[in-house]
N, C-alpha and C positions, 0 to 999 in steps of 0.2 A: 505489598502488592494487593492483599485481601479487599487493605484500607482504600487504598488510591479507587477499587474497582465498588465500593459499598457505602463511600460517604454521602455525604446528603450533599446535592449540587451548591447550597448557599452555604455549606459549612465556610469559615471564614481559612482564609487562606488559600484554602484549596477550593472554593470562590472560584477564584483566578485565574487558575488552572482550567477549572470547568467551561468556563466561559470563552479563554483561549480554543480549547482543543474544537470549538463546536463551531467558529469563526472561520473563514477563507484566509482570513489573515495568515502569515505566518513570519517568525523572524527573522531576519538575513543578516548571520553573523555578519560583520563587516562594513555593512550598509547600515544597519540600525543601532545606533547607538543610545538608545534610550537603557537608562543603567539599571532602574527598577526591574522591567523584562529580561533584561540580559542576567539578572543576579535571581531570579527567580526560578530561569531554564537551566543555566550553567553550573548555577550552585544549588539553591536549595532542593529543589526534585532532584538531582544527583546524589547530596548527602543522603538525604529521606529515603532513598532507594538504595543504593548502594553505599552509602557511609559506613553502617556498621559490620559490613559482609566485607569490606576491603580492610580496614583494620583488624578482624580474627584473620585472614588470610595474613597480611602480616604479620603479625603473632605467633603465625602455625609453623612458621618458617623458625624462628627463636624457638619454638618449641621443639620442634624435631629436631635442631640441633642438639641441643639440650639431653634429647633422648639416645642417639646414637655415637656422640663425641665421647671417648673412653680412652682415646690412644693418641696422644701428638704426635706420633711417627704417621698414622692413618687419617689425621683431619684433614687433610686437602682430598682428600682421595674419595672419602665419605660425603663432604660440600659436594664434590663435582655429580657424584649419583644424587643425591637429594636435588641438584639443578637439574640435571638429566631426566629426571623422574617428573618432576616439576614439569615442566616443556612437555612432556612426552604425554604426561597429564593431559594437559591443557590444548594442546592438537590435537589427540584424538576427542577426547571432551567437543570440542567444537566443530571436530567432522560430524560426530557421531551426532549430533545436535542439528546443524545446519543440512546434512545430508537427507536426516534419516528422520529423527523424531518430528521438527517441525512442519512435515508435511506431513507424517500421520495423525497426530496428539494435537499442534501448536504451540503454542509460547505458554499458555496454562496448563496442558498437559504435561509437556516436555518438563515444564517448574515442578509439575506436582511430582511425577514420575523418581526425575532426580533428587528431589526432596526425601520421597518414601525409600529410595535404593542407598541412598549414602548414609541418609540417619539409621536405619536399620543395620547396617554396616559399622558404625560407629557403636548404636546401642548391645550389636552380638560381642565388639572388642571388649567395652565393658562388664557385660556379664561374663566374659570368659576371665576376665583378670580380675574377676570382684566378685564373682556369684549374683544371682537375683535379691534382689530385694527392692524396696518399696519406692525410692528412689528412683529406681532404673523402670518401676512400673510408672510412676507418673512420669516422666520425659517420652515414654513410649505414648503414654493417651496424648502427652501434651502435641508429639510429632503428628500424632493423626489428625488431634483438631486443627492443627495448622493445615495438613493436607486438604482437608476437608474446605475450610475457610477459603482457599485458595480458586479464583472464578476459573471460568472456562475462558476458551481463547475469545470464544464470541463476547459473551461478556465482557470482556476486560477491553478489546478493542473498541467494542461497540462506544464502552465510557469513555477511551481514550477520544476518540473521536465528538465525542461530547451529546451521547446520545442516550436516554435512559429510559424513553418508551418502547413497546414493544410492537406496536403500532402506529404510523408506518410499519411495515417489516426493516429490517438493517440486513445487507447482503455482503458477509466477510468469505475473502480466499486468504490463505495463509500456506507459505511453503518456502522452501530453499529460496529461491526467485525474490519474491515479494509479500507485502500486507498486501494487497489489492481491498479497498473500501468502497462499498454506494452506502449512503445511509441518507433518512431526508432529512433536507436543510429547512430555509428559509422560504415563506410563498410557495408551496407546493413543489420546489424545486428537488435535486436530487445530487448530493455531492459525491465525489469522484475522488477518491485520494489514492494515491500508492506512497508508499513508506509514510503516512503523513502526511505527505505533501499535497495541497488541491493542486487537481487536474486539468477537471471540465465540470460540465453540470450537465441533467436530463432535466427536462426539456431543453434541445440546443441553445444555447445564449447567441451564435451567431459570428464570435471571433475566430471559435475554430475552421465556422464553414466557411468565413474569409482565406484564413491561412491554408484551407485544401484547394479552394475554387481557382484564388487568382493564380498561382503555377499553372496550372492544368491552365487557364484561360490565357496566359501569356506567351503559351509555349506555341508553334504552331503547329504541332502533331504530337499530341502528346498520348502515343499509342499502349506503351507500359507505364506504368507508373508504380511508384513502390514510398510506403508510406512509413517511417520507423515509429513506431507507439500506437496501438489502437485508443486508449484511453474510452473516450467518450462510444468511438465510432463518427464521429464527427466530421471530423479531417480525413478519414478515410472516403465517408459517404459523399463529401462534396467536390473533394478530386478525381470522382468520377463522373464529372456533370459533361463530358466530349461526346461527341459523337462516335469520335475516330479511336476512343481510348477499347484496346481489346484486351489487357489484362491489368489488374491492378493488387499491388504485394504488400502486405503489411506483415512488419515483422515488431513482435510485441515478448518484451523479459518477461513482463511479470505474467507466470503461466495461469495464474485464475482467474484474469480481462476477461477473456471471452467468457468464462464459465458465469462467472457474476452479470454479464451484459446479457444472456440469454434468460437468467433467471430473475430480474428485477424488469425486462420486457414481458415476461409468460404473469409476472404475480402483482405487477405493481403500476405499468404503464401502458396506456395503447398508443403501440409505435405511430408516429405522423408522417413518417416516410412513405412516398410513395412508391405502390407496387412495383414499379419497375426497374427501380435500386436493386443491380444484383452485389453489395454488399452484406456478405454475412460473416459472426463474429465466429471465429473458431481458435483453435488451440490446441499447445501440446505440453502437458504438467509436468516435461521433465528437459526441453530445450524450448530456444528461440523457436517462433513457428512462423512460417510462410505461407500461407495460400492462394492461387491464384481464382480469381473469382473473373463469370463475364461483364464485360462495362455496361453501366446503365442505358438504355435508349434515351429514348429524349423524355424530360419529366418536367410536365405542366408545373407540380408542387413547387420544383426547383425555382424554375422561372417567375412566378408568382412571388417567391419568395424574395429573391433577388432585385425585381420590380418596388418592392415596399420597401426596401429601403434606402433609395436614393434620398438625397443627392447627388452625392460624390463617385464619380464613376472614371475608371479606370479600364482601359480600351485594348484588347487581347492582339497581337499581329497578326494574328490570322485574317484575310481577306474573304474568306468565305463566307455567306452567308449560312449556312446549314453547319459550321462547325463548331458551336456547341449549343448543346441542352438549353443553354439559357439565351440566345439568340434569339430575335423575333421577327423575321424581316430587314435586319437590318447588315449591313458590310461588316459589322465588328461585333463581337460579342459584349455582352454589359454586364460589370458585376457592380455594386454598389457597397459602401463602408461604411456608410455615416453614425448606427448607431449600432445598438444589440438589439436583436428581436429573440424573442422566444418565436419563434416559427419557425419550422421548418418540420427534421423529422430526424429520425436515428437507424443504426444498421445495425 
């Protein structure tokens, strides 16, 4: 883990890796059958990572048998508590992880933490059955430089993410929930991933503000609206372009969206949205979260936006002229598709 978050980006091998994580690309087991990529994700960073920590766990199991088997009248009896124990292990292990640590500490603290608690555990068994000696004091330094060695959660995402300047800023949430990432990408841009995966981009690219606008414009009253994933803010902001729309709901898992979308606006961007967008990002760090916010009035930005990029236009059923935002005069409202624009704005 040290190595994966401190090697040199062109180191060879792990190359590949770097160059992978900092891309939009991403694999799709199933779809992609390219076998080099697939033997690099599936196997090799799997062995390098967990190869040699899955074979001592196997081991430990022959071992402890080894240690408590004394009685063939009691060997099944003695298996079933060592499975028992096992299981019982490893559920709480993972509550107490997923619960608890990784929204205090993260994934490098929580590593380091259980690192220093079990080795230190292990190092008191054998001074208790062996006494001190010099031995038992080097494995002790050696457990600490490993602690030590071991990055922080920002760190280690930031690289996984395939990022290793410190400028730009890189804006990580981590907790029970989700990774939630912004870090900047390519051309001034700003990427978006949860668990990994891209999302969206800041400055809007444009396809999200399709996939919010045209429901909202097709519907003919489309008075609540309720959005699932805030992401960007993207799809949120442009499902509110009605006139007629009085509430609008986004419900978002991963609880550090909003927290990351407030702090990458205040330290890194000047939002382009205009003033009269009443979407704002919010959140709740320990459930789904809901808020209802007022609907935007009408927004020149919007419309302006929408005007740039025809051609391709697609005709809302609403017969009104005044119902919606992006209306100009006309019987039907207009929204256009034809390419990506960086324009627009975020919430």
């Amino acid at each position: 883990m040290a190595l994966l978050a401190s090697l040199p980006p062109e180191t060879p091998v792990y190359r590949w890796f770097f160059r992978y994580w900092r891309s939009d690309d991403f694999f799709q087991l199933g779809f992609d059958w390219n076998a080099g990529r697939l033997l690099r994700l599936y196997a090799l960073l799997p062995l390098a990572l967990h190869g040699v920590a899955t074979v001592l766990m196997g081991l430990s199991f022959g071992a402890l048998q080894r240690a408590v088997q004394d009685d063939p009248a009691s060997s099944g009896r003695k298996v079933g508590f060592l499975q028992a124990a096992n299981i019982a292990g490893c559920t709480a292990g993972s509550l107490l992880t997923g619960l608890v640590l990784l929204g205090r500490l993260g994934s490098g603290g929580a590593l380091r933490l259980l690192l220093v608690t079990l080795g230190l555990v292990f190092l008191g068994l054998r001074a208790r059955a062996g006494g001190f000696s010099r031995g038992l004091v080097a494995w002790t330094l050696a457990l600490l430089a490993v602690a030590a060695a071991l990055p922080s959660s920002f760190e280690l995402w930031k690289r996984l993410h395939g990022v290793t300047v410190s400028e730009p800023p890189s804006f990580i949430g981590e907790d029970a929930s989700a990774v939630s990432v912004i870090v900047p990408g390519d051309a001034g841009r700003w990427r978006i991933t949860v668990n990994g995966l891209p999302h969206s981009w800041l400055p809007y690219e444009g396809i999200h503000t399709l996939l919010g606008a045209l429901p909202a414009l097709i519907h003919p009253e489309p008075r609540e609206i309720v959005v699932v994933g805030l992401g960007s803010g993207e799809t949120a902001w442009a499902a509110g372009c009605r006139p007629e729309t009085r509430s609008l709901q986004v419900y978002e898992i991963a609880a550090s969206q909003p927290r990351l979308l407030r702090e990458v606006s205040a330290v890194a961007l000047s939002p382009r949205c205009c003033s009269c967008s009443g979407i704002r990002a919010c959140g709740s760090r320990r459930r789904m979260d809901a808020r209802r916010w007022p609907a935007p009035a009408r927004c020149t930005t919007w419309c302006r936006w929408t005007r740039s990029i025809a051609p391709a236009r697609v005709r809302a059923t609403s017969t009104r002229s005044s119902s919606s935002a992006c209306a100009r005069g006309g019987s039907s409202p207009v929204v256009s598709s034809a390419r990506r624009s960086r324009a627009g704005g975020w919430a």
